[in-house]
MIKOL-826347 format. One record per residue (C-alpha): z, x, y; residue in three letters. Coordinates in steps of 0.5 Angstrom, whole numbers, padded with zeros to 4 digits, always signed. Last residue first. Layout:
<nodes>
ZXYALA/...
</nodes>
This chain:
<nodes>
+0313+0137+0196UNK/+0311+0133+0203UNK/+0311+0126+0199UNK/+0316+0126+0195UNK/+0321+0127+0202UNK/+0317+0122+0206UNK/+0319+0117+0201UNK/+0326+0118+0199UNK/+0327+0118+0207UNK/+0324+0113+0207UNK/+0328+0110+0201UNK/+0335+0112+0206UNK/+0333+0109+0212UNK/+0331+0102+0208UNK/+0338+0102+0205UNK/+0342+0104+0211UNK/+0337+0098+0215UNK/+0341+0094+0208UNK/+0348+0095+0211UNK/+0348+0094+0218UNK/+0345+0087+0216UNK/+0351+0087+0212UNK/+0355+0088+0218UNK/+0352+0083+0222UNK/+0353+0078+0217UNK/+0360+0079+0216UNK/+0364+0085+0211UNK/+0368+0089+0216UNK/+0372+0093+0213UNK/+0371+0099+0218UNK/+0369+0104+0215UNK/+0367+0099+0209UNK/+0362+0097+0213UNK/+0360+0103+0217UNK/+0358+0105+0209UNK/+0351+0104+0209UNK/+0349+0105+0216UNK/+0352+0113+0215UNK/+0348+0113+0208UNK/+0342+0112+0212UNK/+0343+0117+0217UNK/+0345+0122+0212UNK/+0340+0121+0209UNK/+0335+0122+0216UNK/+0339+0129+0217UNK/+0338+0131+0209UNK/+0331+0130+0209UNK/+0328+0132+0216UNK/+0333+0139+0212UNK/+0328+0138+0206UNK/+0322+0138+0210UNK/+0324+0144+0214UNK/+0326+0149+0208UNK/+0320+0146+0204UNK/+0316+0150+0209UNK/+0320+0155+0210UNK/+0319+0156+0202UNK/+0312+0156+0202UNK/+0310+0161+0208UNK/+0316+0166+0204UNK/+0312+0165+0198UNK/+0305+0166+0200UNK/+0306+0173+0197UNK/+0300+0178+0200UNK/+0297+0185+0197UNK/+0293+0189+0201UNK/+0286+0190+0200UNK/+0282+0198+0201UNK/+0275+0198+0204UNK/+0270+0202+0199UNK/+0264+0197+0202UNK/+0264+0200+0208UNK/+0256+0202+0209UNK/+0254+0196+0206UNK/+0249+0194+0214UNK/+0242+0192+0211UNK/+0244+0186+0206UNK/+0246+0183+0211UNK/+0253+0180+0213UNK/+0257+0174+0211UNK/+0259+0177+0205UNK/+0263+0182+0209UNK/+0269+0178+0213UNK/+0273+0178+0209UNK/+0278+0173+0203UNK/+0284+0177+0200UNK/+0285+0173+0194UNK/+0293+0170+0194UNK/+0290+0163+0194UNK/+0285+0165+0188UNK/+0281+0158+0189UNK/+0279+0154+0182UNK/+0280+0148+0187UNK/+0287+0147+0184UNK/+0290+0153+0186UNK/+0289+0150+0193UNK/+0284+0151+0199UNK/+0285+0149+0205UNK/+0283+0141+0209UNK/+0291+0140+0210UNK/+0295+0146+0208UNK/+0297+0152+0206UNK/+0294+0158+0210UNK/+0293+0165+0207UNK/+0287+0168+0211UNK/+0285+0175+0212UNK/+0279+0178+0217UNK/+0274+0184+0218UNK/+0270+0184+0224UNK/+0264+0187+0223UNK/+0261+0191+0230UNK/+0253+0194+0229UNK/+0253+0202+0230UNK/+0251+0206+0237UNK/+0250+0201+0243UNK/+0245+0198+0246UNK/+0239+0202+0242UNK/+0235+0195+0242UNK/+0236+0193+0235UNK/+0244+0195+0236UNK/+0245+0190+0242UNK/+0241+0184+0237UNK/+0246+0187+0231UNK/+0252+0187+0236UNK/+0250+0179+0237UNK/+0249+0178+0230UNK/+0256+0181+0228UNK/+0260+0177+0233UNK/+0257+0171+0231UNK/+0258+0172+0224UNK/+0265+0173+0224UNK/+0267+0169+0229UNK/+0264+0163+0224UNK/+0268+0166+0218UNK/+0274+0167+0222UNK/+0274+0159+0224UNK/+0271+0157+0217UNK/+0278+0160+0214UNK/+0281+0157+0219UNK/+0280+0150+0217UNK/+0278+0144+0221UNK/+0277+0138+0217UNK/+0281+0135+0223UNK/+0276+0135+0228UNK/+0269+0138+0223UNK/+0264+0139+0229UNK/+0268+0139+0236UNK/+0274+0144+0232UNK/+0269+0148+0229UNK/+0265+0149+0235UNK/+0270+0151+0240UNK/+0274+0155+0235UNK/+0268+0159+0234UNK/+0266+0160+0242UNK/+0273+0163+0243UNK/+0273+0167+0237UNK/+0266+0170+0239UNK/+0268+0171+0246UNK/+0275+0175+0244UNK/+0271+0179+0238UNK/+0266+0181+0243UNK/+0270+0183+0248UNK/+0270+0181+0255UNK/+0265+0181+0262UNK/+0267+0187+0263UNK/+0263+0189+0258UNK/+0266+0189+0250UNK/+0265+0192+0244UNK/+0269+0195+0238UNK/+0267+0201+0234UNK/+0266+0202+0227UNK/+0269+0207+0222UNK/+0274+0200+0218UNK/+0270+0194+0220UNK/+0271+0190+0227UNK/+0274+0186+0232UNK/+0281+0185+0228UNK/+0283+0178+0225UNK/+0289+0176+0222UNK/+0292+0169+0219UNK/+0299+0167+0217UNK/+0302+0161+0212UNK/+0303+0154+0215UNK/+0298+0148+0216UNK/+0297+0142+0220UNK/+0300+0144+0226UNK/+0296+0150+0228UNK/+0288+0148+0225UNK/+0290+0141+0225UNK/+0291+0140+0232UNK/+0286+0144+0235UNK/+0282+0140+0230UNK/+0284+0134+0234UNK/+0285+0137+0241UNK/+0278+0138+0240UNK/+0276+0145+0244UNK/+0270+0145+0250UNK/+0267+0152+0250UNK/+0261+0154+0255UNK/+0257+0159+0253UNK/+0255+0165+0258UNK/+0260+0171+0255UNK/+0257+0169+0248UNK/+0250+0173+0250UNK/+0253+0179+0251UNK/+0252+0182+0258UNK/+0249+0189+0256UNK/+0255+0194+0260UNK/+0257+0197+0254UNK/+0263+0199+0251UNK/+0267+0205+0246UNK/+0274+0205+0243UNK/+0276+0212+0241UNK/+0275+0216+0234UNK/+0276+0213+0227UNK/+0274+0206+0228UNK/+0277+0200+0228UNK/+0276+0198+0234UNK/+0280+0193+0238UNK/+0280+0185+0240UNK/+0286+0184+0235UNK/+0288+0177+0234UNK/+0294+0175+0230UNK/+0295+0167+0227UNK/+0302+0165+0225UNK/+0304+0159+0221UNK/+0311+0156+0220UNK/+0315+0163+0222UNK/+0319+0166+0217UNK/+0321+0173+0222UNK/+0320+0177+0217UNK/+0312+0175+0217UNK/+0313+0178+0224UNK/+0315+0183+0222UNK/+0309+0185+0217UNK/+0304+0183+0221UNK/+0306+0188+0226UNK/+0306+0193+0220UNK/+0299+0191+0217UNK/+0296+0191+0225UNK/+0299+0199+0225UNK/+0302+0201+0232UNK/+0300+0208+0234UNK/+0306+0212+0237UNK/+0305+0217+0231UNK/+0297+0217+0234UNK/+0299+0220+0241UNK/+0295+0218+0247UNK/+0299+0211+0248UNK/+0296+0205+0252UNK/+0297+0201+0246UNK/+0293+0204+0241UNK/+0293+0199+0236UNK/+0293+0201+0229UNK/+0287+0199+0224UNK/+0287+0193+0220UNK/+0283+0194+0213UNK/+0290+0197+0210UNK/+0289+0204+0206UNK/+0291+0208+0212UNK/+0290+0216+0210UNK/+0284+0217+0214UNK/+0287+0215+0220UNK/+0285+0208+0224UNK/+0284+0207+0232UNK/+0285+0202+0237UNK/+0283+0201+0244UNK/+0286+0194+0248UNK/+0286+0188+0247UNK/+0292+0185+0242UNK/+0293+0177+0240UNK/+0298+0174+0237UNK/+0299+0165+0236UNK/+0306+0163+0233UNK/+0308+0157+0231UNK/+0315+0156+0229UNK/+0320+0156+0223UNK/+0323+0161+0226UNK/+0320+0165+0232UNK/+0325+0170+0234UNK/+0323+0176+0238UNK/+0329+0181+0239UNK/+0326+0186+0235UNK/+0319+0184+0236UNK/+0319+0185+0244UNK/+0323+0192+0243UNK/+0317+0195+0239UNK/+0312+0191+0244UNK/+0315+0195+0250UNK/+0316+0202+0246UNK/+0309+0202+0243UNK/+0306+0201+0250UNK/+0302+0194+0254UNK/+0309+0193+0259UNK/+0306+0199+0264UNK/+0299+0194+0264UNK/+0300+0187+0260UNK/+0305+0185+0256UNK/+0303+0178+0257UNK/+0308+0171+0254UNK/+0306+0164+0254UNK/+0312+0159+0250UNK/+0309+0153+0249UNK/+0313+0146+0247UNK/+0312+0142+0240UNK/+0314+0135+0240UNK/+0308+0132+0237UNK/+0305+0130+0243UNK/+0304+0137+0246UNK/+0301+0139+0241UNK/+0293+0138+0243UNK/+0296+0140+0251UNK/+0298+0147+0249UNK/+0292+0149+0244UNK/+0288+0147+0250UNK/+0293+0151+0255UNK/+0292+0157+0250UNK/+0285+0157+0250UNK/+0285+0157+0257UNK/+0290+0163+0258UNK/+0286+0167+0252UNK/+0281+0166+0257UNK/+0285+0169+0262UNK/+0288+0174+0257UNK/+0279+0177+0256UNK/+0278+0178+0263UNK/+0284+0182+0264UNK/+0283+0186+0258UNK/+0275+0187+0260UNK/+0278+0190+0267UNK/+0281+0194+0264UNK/+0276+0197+0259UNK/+0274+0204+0263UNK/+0280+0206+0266UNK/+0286+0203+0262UNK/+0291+0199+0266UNK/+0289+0193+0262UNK/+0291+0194+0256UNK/+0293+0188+0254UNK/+0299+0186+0250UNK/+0298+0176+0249UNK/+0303+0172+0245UNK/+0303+0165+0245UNK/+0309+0162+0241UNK/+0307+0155+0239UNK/+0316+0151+0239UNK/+0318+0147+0234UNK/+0326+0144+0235UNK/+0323+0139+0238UNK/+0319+0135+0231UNK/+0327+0136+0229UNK/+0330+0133+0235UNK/+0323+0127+0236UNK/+0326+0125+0229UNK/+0333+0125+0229UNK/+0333+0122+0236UNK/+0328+0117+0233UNK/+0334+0115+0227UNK/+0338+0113+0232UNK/+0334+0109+0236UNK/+0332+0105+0230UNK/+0339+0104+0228UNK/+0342+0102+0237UNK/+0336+0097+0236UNK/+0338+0094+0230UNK/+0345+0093+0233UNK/+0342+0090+0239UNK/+0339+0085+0235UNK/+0344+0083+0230UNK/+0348+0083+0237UNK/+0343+0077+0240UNK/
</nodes>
């Protein structure tokens, strides 16, 4: 009866190591909006609903794994330079997930070599424009596992303009699968960025939301149902891409609206159903939007690429595996040595001593499987 409490107490152990660690993991979602803003305000507020329903499903899909959910809006007075510059400096997401979307006006400067605009934030002047490259950058800083940046905004060179034609994406019903919701942000590390449309174009939305918040929605739906755990984010970007293209395409046609809207996007993500060096894939390649589009719309083919080091995703990544190691290690090595701690050497007690072995070869296994 001891030998077989004694067994229980070891198996407990080692699974309040493991459910600390998966614990430690937190998905951040992160939503600015400017709904104070007189003619897209009530889209903004529409738009963080739906990014609510999104992020109560990407919550429930990696709640069993352990991991928690902060959910964060700067919305109104708190959607300005000052709110979120004060909200990155003290934001801490190391080794977690975060999710960051922004939806309001944007705009971009003659001089401004990255593909991202700048986010307007509510402000009336450029210099207290926050540049998507830099908040990318910050929060990169910050060595979280996987980060995802979504900005619903323009990107031209004037301001943001809307439309009262309801988009044909606002009627669609999404319906995520929590398996591929899974994979796409626990299952991969690294950072994605998306932004509603192409340097010089506008970005779209009507009260019933942006185009870019809609064509995501409806993308992450689709690929999560149809591809589960081979989901990736590269096709996720892809699919948003063509859907929001299409549909301003339609609106253009008919003299809707003024220029057709292409969102540009990046993808640099390691993991489970992406691509690796041994693809014969460049996995620092800048990957956009602009290969999905006709042939008849090549009007922002000068578009300018930033460079981007995987390194810092990797080796956070193999920061958490090892530390997993160490902790479990050191578990084992515990069970190894009680026996000689207490000189003690009986049944009990050897038994004791082979369960540290076979804790310390498990560790040993799962660590050469995760690098």
């Amino acid at each position: 009866m001891r030998i077989i409490t004694l067994i229980r107490f070891m198996l407990f152990c080692a699974m309040f190591f493991c459910a600390t660690i998966a614990s430690a993991t937190k998905l951040h979602v992160v939503v600015v909006g400017d709904t104070g803003d007189a003619s897209i305000g009530q889209s903004v507020a529409t738009d963080i609903k739906t990014y609510r329903e999104i992020a109560s499903k990407i919550e429930r899909a990696l709640a069993e794994s352990g991991i928690t959910t902060d959910f964060t809006v700067l919305s109104g007075s708190k959607c300005s330079y000052n709110s979120l510059d004060s909200f990155l400096d003290n934001f801490s997401c190391k080794g977690d997930i975060v999710f960051f979307i922004y939806n309001g006006h944007g705009g971009r400067s003659h001089q401004d070599e990255s593909q991202f605009p700048r986010m307007c934030l509510g402000e009336s002047y450029a210099e207290k424009w926050m540049k998507i490259s830099d908040l990318v950058a910050r929060l990169k800083a910050k060595n979280p596992r996987m980060q995802v940046v979504l900005t619903d905004c323009c990107n031209s060179y004037y301001d943001r303009a809307r439309n009262n034609e309801e988009s044909a994406l606002s009627g669609i019903v999404a319906d995520f699968s929590e398996e591929g919701l899974r994979q796409l942000f626990l299952n991969n590390t690294g950072d994605v960025c998306i932004t509603a449309a192409s340097p010089g174009e506008y970005g779209w939305c009507t009260n019933l939301g942006g185009s870019l918040t809609l064509g995501f929605r409806q993308a992450l739906s689709d690929e999560t149902k149809e591809k589960g755990s081979a989901a990736t984010w590269e096709d996720v970007m892809s699919r948003t891409t063509k859907l929001v293209y299409d549909d301003s395409y339609k609106k253009y046609s008919n003299g809707w609206i003024s220029n057709t809207q292409r969102p540009v996007y990046e993808v640099h993500v390691n993991g489970v159903g992406t691509p690796s060096p041994d693809d014969n894939v460049d996995s620092d390649e800048v990957v956009d939007s602009d290969n999905t589009q006709p042939d008849s719309d090549e009007d922002f083919d000068d578009e300018i690429y930033e460079d981007y080091d995987e390194g810092e995703g990797i080796i956070t990544n193999f920061g958490d595996t090892l530390i997993n190691f160490m902790i479990t290690l050191i578990i084992g090595l515990f069970f190894v040595y009680l026996p000689k701690i207490t000189n003690n050497d009986g049944t009990i007690f050897s038994i004791i001593r082979i369960g540290g072995f076979l804790i310390i070869l498990y560790a040993v296994v799962k660590f050469l499987s995760n690098i």
